[in-house]
C-alpha positions in Angstrom: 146.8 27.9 198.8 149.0 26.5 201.2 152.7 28.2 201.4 155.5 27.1 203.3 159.0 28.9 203.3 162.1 26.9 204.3 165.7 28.6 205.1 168.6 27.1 206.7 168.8 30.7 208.5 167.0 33.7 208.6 169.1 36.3 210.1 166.9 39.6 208.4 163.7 38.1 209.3 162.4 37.8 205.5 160.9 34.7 206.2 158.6 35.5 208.9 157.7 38.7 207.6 156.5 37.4 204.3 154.7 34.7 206.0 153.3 37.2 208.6 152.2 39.9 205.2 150.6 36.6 203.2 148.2 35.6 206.1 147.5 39.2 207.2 146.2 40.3 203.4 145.0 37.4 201.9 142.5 37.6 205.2 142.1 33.5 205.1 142.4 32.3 201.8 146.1 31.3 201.9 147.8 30.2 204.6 151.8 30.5 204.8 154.4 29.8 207.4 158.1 30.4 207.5 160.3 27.5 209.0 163.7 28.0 210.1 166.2 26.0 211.3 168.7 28.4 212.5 167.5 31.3 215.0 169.6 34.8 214.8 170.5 37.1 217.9 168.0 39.7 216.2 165.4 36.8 217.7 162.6 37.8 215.0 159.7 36.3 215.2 159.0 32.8 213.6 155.8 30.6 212.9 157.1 27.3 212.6 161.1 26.3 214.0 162.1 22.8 212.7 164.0 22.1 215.8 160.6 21.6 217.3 159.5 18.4 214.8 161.1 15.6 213.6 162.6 14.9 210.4 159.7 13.3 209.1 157.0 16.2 210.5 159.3 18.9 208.5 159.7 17.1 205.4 155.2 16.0 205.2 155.2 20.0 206.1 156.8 20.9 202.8 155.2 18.4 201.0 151.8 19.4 201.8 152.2 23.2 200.6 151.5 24.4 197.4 153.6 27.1 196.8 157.2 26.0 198.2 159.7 29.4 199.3 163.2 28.2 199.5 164.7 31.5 201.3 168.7 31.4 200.3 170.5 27.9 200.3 168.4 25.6 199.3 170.1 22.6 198.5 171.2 21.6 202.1 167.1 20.3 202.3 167.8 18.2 199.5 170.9 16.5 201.6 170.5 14.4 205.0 168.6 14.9 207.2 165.6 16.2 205.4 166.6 14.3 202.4 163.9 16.0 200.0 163.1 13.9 197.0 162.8 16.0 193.8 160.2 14.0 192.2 158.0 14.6 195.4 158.6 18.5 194.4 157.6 18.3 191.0 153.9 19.2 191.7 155.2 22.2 193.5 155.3 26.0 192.7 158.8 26.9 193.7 160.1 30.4 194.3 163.7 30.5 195.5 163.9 33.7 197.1 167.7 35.3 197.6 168.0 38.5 199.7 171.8 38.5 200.7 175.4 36.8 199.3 174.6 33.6 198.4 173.4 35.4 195.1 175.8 37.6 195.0 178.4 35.8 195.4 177.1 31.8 194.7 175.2 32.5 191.4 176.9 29.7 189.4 177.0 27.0 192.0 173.0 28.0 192.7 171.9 28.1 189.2 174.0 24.7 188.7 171.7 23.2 191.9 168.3 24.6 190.8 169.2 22.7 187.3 170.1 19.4 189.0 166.9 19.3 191.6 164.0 22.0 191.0 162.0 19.4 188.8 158.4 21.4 188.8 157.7 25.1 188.0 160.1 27.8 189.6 160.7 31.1 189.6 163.7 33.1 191.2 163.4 36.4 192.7 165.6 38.5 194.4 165.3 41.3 197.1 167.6 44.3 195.5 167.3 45.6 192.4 171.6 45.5 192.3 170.7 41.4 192.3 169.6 41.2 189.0 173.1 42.8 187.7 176.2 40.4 187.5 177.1 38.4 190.4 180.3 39.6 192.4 182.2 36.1 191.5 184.9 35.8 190.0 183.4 34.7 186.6 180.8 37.8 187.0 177.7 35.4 186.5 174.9 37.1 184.9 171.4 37.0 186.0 169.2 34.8 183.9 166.2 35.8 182.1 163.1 36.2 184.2 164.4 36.8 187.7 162.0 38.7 189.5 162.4 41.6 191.9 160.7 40.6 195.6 161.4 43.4 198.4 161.1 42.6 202.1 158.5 43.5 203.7 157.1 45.2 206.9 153.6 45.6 208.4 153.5 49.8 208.4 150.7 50.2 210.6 150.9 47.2 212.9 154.9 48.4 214.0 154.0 51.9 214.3 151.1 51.2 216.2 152.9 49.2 218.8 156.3 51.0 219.2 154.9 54.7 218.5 153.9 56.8 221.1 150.0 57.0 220.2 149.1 60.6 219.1 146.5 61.5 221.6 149.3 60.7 223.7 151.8 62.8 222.2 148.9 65.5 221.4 148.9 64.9 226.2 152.3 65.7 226.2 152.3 68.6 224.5 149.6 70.4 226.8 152.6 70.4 229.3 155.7 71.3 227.4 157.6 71.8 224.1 159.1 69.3 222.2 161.8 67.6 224.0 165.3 69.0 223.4 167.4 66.6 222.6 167.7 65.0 218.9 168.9 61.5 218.4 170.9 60.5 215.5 170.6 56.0 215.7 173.1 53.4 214.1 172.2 49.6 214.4 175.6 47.9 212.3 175.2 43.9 212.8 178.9 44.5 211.5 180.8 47.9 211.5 183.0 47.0 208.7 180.3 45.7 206.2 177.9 48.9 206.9 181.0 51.1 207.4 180.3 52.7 210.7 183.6 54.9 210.7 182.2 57.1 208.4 179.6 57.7 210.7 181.1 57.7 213.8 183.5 60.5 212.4 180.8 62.9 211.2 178.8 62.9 214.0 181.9 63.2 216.4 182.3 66.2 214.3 178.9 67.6 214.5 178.5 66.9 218.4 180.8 69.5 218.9 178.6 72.1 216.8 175.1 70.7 218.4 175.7 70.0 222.0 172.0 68.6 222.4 173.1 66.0 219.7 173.2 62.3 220.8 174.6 59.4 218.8 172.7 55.9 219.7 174.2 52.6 218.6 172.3 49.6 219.0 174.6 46.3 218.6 173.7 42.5 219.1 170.2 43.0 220.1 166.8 41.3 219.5 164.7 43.2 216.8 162.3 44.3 219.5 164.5 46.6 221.5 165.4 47.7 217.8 162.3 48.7 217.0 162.4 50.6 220.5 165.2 52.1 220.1 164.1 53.4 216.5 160.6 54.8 217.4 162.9 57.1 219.9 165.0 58.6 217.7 165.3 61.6 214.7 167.3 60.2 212.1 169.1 56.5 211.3 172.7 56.4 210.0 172.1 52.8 207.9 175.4 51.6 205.9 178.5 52.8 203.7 179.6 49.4 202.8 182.6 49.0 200.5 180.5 47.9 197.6 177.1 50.2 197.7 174.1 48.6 196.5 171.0 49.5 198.9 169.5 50.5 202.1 169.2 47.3 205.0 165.9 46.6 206.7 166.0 48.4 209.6 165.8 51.3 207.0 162.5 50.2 206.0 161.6 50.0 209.9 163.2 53.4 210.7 160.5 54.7 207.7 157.5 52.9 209.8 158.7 55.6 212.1 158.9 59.1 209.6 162.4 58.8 210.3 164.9 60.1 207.8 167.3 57.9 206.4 171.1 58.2 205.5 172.4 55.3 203.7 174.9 54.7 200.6 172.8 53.7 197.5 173.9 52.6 194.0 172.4 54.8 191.2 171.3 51.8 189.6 168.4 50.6 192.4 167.4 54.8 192.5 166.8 54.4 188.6 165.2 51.1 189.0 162.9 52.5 192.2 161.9 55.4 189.8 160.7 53.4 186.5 158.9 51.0 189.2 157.3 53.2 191.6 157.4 56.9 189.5 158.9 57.7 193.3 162.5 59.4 193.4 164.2 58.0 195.9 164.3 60.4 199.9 167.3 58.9 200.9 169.9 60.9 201.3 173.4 60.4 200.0 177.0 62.6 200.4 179.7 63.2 198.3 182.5 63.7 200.7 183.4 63.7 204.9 182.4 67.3 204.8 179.1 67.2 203.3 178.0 64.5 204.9 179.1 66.3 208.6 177.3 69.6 206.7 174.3 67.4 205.9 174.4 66.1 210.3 174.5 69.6 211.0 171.4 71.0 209.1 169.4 67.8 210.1 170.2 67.9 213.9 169.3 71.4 214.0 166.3 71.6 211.8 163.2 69.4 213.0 161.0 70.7 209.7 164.1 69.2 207.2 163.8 65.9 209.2 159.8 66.0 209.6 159.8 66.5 205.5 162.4 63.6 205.0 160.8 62.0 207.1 157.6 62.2 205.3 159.2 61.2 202.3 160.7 58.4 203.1 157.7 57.0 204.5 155.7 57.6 201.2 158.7 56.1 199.3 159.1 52.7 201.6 155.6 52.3 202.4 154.9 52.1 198.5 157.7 49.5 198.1 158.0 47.6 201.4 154.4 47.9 202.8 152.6 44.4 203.0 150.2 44.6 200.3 152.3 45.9 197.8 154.7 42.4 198.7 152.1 40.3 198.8 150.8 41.5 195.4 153.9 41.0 193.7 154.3 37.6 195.6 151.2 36.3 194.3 151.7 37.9 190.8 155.1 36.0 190.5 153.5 32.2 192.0 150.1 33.1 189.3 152.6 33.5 186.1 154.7 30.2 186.9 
């Protein structure tokens, strides 16, 4: 089966990923590529750019998959330049996958555009289980019947293996000396006021001044590589307190490749859905007020076995949801029942 997944931009790197996790299990028997047109900062990895064909290469190239995987806007294919012809699409599987605010906030105007040009058998799926509750317009859309819950996904082993420090390595290292000293607390906010970084900045302030050997690590407007760097050096991730909680970002499933614990704001509704999906309660950890969460800095800065055991949960927790196979099974599950 031949799978091709189009975005106009693909800033989390959802595209590749899933293209990356469909080759890597399927071991040969489908083939998938993601094909961007817009490159992000973060500079993740991508199979296929469009910038490198002409108009005519990238529009055969959809029309020879199988299984087409519209990632977000979809319609601006449909318009000049590609100029996609509907009927040409009808002998398609289609998935239009949303992981962001187009769904959020565009549900009408999307459902309205799958209606006038999805001619063949679809399916819509989203990456957050808060997606499938009613859009944040103004008319509070509801989801339709049949939307499907698709996470991201990461390749566990493959990211550990190449940003970890290998453990005969670390096993080396600790012939000559005892753990290092310092512990690094990491925050990676592509924008401070969407992932609201003040609450961070101000607990950790706080704590600094009770943990001297504390450090606070912000990574801003880099490529996902020195990321994943900067993540397989540190103890804990600070993830996001946006105004309107809903779930943990990527780089929280990344941090996990990495046993790190995680704090991040999450809406009880995605730790109820987790927990009737998985069985798995959900390790990341939450706070009630400024002073918990600077009580909550303080026990896990000076407590390696609290952040080893979070650690270890939230590992188990991602890796069960996030992890490549897992993905690719659902993927393939969703394209079979169209």
């Amino acid at each position: 089966m031949k799978i091709i997944i189009p975005s106009v931009r693909d800033t989390g790197g959802t595209g590749w990923n899933l293209a990356h996790a469909i080759n890597n299990v399927s071991k040969g028997k489908h083939h998938a590529v993601d094909f961007t047109v817009q490159k992000s900062y973060i500079n993740y990895p991508c199979i296929a750019n469009m910038g490198d064909y002409n108009v005519k290469t990238c529009r055969d190239m959809i029309y020879k998959a199988d299984v087409v995987v519209f990632l977000g806007d979809f319609w601006p294919f449909y318009q000049a330049p590609l100029k996609l012809d509907p009927e040409k699409m009808k002998n398609k599987k289609t998935l239009l996958l949303f992981m962001g605010s187009e769904w959020r906030n565009g549900r009408a105007g999307i459902l309205k555009h799958t209606e006038d040009l999805i001619k063949g058998p679809y399916k819509i799926a989203v990456g957050s289980p808060c997606m499938l509750l009613p859009g944040e317009d103004k008319d509070k859309t509801p989801t339709p019947k049949g939307v499907e819950w698709l996470p991201l996904t990461r390749a566990f082993d493959e990211i550990a293996n190449a940003y970890s420090m290998p453990k005969r390595d670390r096993t080396a290292l600790s012939q000559f000396t005892k753990r290092r000293d310092k512990v690094v607390f990491m925050h990676a906010p592509t924008s401070e006021e969407r992932k609201g970084s003040q609450t961070f900045y101000y607990a950790v302030t706080r704590a600094q001044q009770m943990v001297p050997n504390l450090i606070f690590s912000t990574v801003r407007g880099q490529p996902w590589i020195n990321c994943l760097k900067a993540l397989a050096s540190s103890d804990l991730l600070f993830d996001q307190d946006p105004p309107f909680p809903e779930t943990y970002g990527g780089i929280s499933v990344e941090a996990s490749c990495f046993k790190l614990p995680v704090v991040s704001r999450v809406n009880q509704y995605a730790i109820d859905f987790w927990k009737k999906e998985t069985g798995l309660d959900s390790p990341i950890i939450q706070w009630s007020s400024d002073d918990d969460l600077l009580k909550k800095c303080y026990e896990l800065a000076t407590d390696h076995g609290l952040r080893e055991q979070f650690g270890q949960e939230t590992y188990t927790f991602m890796k069960a949801l996030h992890d490549e196979k897992p993905v690719v099974d659902r993927f393939l599950k969703i394209v079979d029942a169209m």
